[in-house]
Structure formats: C-alpha cells, structure tokens
C-alpha positions in Angstrom: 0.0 0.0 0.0 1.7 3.0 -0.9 2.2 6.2 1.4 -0.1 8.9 1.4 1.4 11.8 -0.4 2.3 15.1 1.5 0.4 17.4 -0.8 -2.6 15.4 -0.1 -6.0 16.2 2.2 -6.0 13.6 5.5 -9.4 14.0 4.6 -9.5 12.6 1.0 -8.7 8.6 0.5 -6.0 7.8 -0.7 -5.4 8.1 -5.0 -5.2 5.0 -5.4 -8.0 3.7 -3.9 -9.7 6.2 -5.5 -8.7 4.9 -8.8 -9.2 1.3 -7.8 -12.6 2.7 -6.9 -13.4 4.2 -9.7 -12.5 1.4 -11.9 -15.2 -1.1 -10.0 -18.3 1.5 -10.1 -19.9 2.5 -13.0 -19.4 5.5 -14.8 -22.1 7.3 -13.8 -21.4 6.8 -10.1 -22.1 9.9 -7.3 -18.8 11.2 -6.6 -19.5 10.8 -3.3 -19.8 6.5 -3.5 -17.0 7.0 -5.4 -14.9 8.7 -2.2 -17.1 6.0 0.1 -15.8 3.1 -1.9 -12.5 4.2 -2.2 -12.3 4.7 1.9 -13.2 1.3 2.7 -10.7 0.2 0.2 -8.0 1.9 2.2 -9.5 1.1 5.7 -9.3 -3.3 4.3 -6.0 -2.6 2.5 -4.5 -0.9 5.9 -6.3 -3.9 8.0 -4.5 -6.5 5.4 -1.6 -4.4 6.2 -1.7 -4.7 10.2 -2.6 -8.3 10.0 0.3 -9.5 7.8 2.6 -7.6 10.6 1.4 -8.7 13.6 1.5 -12.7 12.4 5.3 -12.4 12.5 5.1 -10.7 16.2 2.8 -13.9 17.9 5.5 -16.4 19.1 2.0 -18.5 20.1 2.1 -18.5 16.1 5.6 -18.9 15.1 6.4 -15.1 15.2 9.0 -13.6 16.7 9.8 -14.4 20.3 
C-alpha cells in the first residue's frame, strides 16, 4: 500500500484507492460513493496491512519471540 502523499488532504482517500474505486463503479457513479468506496478500500488494505505484521510478532504463532 503505498504512502499517502504530502500534498494530499487527511481528509480525501487515498489516490489510489480512489482509482481502484473508480474502476469497479460504473461510470455514472455519485462522486460521493465513489470517495465512500475508495475509503473502505483503504481502511481493508490498511487492516490486510496490520494483520500481515502482527503474524510475524505472535511467538503463540511462530512469530517472533
């Protein structure tokens, strides 16, 4: 998942997602399901993200000790 960019809004997803979002809605799509779509797209990417870390941390799972 890449980094958010400095020049862009906390409060705007991330442009990826937003393409990614874009890409599985129709054309016609509100902007604003657009912008909807593409936050929950971040928010499963970044939970993917935490998951895959915190395997290697659980020595109960063959993580680090």
């Amino acid at each position: 998942m890449p980094e958010p960019q400095p020049n862009q809004s906390p409060e705007e997803p991330p442009d990826w997602a937003v393409d990614q979002a874009r890409g599985e809605l129709p054309d016609s799509a509100d902007p604003l399901e657009v912008t909807a779509l593409a936050w929950d797209l971040a928010e499963s990417a970044a939970q993917r993200f935490t998951e895959r870390h915190d395997e290697y941390d659980d020595p109960d799972q063959g993580g680090e000790a």
